[in-house]
C-alpha positions as CSV (number, residue, x, y, z in Angstrom):
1,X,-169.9,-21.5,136.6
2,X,-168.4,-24.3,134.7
3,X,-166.5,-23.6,131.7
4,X,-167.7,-25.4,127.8
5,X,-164.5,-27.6,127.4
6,X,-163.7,-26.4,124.4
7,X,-164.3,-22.4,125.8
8,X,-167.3,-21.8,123.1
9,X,-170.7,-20.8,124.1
10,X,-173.0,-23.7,124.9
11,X,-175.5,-22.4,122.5
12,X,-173.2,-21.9,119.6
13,X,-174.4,-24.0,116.1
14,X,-172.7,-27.0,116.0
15,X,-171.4,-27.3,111.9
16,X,-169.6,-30.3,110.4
17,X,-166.3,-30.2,108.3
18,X,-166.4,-32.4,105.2
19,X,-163.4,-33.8,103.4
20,X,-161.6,-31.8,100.9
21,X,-162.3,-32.5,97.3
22,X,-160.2,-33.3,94.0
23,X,-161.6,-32.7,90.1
24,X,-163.6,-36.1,90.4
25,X,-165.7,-35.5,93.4
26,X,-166.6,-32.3,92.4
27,X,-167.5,-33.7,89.0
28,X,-170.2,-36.0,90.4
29,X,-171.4,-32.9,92.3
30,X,-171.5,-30.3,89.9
31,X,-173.8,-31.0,86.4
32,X,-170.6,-29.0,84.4
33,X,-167.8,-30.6,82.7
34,X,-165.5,-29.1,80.2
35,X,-164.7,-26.4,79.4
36,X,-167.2,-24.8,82.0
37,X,-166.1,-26.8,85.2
38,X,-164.5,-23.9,87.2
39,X,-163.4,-25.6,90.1
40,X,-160.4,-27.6,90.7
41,X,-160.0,-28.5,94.1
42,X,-162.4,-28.0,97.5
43,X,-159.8,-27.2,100.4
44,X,-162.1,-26.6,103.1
45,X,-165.8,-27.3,103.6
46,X,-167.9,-26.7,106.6
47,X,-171.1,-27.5,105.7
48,X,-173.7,-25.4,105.7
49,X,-171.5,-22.4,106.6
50,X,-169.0,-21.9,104.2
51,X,-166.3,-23.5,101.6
52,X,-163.0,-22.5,100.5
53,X,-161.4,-23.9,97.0
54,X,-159.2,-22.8,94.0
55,X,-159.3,-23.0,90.4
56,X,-155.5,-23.4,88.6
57,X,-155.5,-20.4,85.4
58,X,-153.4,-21.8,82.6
59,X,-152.9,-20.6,79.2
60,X,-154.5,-23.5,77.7
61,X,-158.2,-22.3,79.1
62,X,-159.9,-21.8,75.6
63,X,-161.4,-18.3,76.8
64,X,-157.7,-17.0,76.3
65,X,-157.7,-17.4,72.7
66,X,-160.3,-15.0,72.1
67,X,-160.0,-12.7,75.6
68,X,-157.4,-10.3,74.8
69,X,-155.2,-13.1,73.2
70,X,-152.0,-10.7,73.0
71,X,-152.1,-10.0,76.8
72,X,-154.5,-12.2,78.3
73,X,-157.1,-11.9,81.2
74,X,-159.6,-14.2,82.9
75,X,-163.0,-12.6,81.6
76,X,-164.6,-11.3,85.0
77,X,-168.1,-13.3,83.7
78,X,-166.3,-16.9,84.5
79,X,-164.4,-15.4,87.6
80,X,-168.1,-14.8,89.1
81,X,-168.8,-18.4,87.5
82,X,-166.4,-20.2,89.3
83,X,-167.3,-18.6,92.8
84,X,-170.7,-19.4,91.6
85,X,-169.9,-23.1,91.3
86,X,-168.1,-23.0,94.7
87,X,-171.4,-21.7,96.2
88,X,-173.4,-24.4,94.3
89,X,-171.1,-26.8,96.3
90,X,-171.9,-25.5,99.7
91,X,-175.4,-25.5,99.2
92,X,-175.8,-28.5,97.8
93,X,-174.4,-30.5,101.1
94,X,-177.5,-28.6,102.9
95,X,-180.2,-31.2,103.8
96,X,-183.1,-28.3,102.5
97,X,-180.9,-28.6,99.1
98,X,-181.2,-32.7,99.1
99,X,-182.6,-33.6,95.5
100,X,-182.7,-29.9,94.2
101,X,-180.6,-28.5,91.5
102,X,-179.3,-25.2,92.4
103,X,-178.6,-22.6,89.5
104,X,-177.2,-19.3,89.8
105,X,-180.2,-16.8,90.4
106,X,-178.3,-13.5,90.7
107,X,-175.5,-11.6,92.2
108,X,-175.2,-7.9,93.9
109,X,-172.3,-5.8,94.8
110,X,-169.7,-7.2,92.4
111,X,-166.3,-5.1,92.2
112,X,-163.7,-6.4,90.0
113,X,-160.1,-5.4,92.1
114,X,-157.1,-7.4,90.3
115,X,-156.9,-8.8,87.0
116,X,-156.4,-12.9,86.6
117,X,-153.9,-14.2,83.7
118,X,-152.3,-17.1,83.3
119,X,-150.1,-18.9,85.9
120,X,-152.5,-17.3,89.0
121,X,-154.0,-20.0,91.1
122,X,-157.8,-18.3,91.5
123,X,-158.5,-18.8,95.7
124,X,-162.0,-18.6,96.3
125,X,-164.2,-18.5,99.7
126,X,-167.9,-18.1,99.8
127,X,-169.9,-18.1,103.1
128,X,-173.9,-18.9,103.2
129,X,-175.8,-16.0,104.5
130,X,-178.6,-17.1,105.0
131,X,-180.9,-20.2,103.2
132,X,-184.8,-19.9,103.3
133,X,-185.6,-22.2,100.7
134,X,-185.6,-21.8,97.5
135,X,-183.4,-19.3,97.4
136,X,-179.9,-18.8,98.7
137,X,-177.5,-16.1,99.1
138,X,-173.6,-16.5,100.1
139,X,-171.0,-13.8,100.2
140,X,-168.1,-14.8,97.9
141,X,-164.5,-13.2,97.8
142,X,-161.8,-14.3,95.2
143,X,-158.0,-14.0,95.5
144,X,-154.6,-14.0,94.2
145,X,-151.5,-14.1,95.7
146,X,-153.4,-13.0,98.8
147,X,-154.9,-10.2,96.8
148,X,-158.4,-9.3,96.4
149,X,-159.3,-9.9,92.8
150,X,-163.2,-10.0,92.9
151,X,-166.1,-10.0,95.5
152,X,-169.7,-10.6,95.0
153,X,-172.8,-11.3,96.8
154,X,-174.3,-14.5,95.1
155,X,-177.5,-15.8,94.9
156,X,-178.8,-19.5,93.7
157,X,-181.9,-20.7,93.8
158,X,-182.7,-24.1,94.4
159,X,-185.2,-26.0,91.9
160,X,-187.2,-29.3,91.8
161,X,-185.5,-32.0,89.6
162,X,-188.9,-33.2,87.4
């Protein structure tokens, strides 16, 4: 038997690693800008399988001043935004997703675990379950510190641009 060079299976899907990306190149792939752009930096990209990136929490993000401005939190609606956007930036490398806009569709099994205030750097990690489309549905995590802050199951769907 002769062994796969790199000891994987022969049959395994093959899955390319894009670049990371800074604020700009995710601003010419996502249609947000401020202050809904939720996204500050793409770390790791395989496409088609999963990305990893982070969003920087300052106290200058204008949801503070009206969020429990005395002791403030990251509302848990724009924490499942910005894993939204991150998913919006895996599909969208997809060549099924090629010309399509994709819009967040729905989400499922959401638990809230940590709070997020200012000074946290938001890790986030969403991994494409599966793609039939127009719809699809990636598992999302969040972090801080290493801690589990949020999790969701994500849906987009994926729509003509007319």
């Amino acid at each position: 038997m002769t062994e796969n060079p790199a000891n994987q299976p022969a049959n395994q899907e093959e899955y390319t690693l894009l670049p990371p990306k800074r604020i700009r190149e995710i601003m010419e792939s996502l249609p947000h800008r401020y202050p809904f752009i939720l996204v500050d930096r793409v770390t790791e990209h395989v496409q088609g399988k999963r990305i990893k990136g982070y969003k920087n929490v300052t106290i200058n993000e204008p949801f503070f001043q009206g969020h429990f401005p005395g002791d403030p939190i990251m509302p848990g609606v724009l924490q499942l935004e910005a894993l939204a956007q991150l998913g919006v930036l895996l599909i969208s490398t997809v060549p099924q997703a090629q010309g399509k806009l994709a819009v967040f569709a729905g989400m499922d099994n959401v638990r809230f675990r940590r709070m997020v205030t200012p000074g946290d750097r938001f890790d986030m990690e969403c991994e494409l379950v599966k793609l039939r489309v127009p719809i699809g549905k990636m598992a999302c995590k969040a972090y801080v510190d290493g801690e589990l802050t949020v999790e969701a199951d994500i849906t987009c769907s994926l729509l003509s641009r007319e």
